[in-house]
C-alpha positions, 0 to 999 in steps of 0.5 A, a space after each residue: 562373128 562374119 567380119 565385116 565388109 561382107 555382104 552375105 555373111 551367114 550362109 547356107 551351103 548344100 552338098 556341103 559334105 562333097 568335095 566342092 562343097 567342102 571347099 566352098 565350106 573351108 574358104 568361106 569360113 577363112 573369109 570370116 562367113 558364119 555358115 550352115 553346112 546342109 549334109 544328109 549324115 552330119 556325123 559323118 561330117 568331119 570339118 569344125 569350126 566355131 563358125 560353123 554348123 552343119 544339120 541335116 537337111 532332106 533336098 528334096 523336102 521344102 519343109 525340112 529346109 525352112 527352118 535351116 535357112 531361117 536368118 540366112 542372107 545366101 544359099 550355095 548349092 554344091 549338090 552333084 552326081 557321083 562318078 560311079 553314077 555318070 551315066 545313071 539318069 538322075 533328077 537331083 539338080 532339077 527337084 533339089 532346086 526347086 525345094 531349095 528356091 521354096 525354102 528360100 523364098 519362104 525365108 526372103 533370101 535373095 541371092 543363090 550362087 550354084 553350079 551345073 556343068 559346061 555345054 548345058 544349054 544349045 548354043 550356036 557358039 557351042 563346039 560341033 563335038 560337044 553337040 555330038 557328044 550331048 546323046 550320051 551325056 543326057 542321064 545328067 545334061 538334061 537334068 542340069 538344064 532344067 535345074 538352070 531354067 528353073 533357077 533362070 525363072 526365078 525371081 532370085 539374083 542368082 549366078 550359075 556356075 559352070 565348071 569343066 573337069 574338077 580336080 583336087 590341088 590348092 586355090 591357083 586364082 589362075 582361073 578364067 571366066 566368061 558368060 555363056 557356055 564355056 570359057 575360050 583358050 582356057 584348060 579343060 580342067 579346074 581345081 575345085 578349090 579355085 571354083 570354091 574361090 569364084 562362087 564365094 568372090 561372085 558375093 562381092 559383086 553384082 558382076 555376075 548377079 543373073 548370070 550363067 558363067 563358065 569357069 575354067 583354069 588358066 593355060 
């Protein structure tokens, strides 16, 4: 049973089986949420829980996905690139979002927490490096733009999450944020267990709701 006080219990969390989306997966359990792990091979899922129920779902098929959202009050969508396929061009973010949104409006779910990546849209605020550096992150950049103005337009209370390099360690809560693009005098590196920590704190508040905000570790 979701422990009171929460004000999204039972959610829905794709890209459940990577490794944010695992944590996102294992502290929201710990915080007393019921959630729905999305996963393309649930056999191969390893987490349990009796909270917990993991199902296969196709992301780039609505219809798949509105009956697993059914009764569902959130959606956290932790779906990413591999790193062997960095520079491989790649329209995952963008089409998975736009299934995800149709399932979820098809269900009258509201609020949608997800992550992209830091630099993604043009702004003057933006480093000279980074804009240098933009041509060769394109095969995923472009992707996550469209995925961010697609969640932008929707008429869903969202909040975008946009990490730097993600590493393994423990939850520190010595994490910065900031809205925009990127979080100044922070470390270019955060703990996916600390990003985990953030998306599910965002649900608590209507701080963040409408919002792309930036995340980093603390120095």
């Amino acid at each position: 049973m979701a422990e009171a006080g929460l004000l999204y219990p039972k959610l829905a969390v794709f890209g459940a089986s990577g490794p944010s989306g695992q944590e996102v997966v294992k502290q929201a359990l710990a915080k007393g949420h019921s959630v729905t792990a999305v996963v393309r091979s649930p056999d191969k899922f390893t987490l349990s829980h009796d909270n917990l129920e993991v199902v296969k779902g196709d992301v780039f098929q609505a219809d798949s996905l509105i009956p697993i959202l059914e009764g569902k009050n959130a959606v956290m969508s932790c779906l990413g690139f591999h790193r062997g396929t960095f520079f491989t061009p790649t329209t995952l973010y963008s089409k998975s979002i736009t299934e995800i949104i149709t399932a979820m409006e098809r269900n009258g779910i509201e609020r949608l927490v997800c992550i992209t990546g830091i630099y993604t849209q043009n702004d003057p605020a933006n480093p000279r490096w980074i804009t240098m550096l933009r041509p060769f992150m394109r095969s995923f950049i472009n992707d996550m733009v469209l995925m961010e103005n697609t969640v932008m337009k929707s008429n869903l209370i969202y909040t975008i999450m946009r990490p730097p390099i993600l590493t393994k360690g423990a939850a520190t809560d010595n994490y910065m944020v900031a809205e925009g693009q990127f979080v100044p005098n922070a470390s270019s590196s955060l703990s996916r267990a600390d990003l985990a920590h953030f998306m599910l704190k965002s649900l608590q508040s209507n701080e963040w709701d409408k919002k792309g905000m930036a995340i980093a570790g603390g120095k």
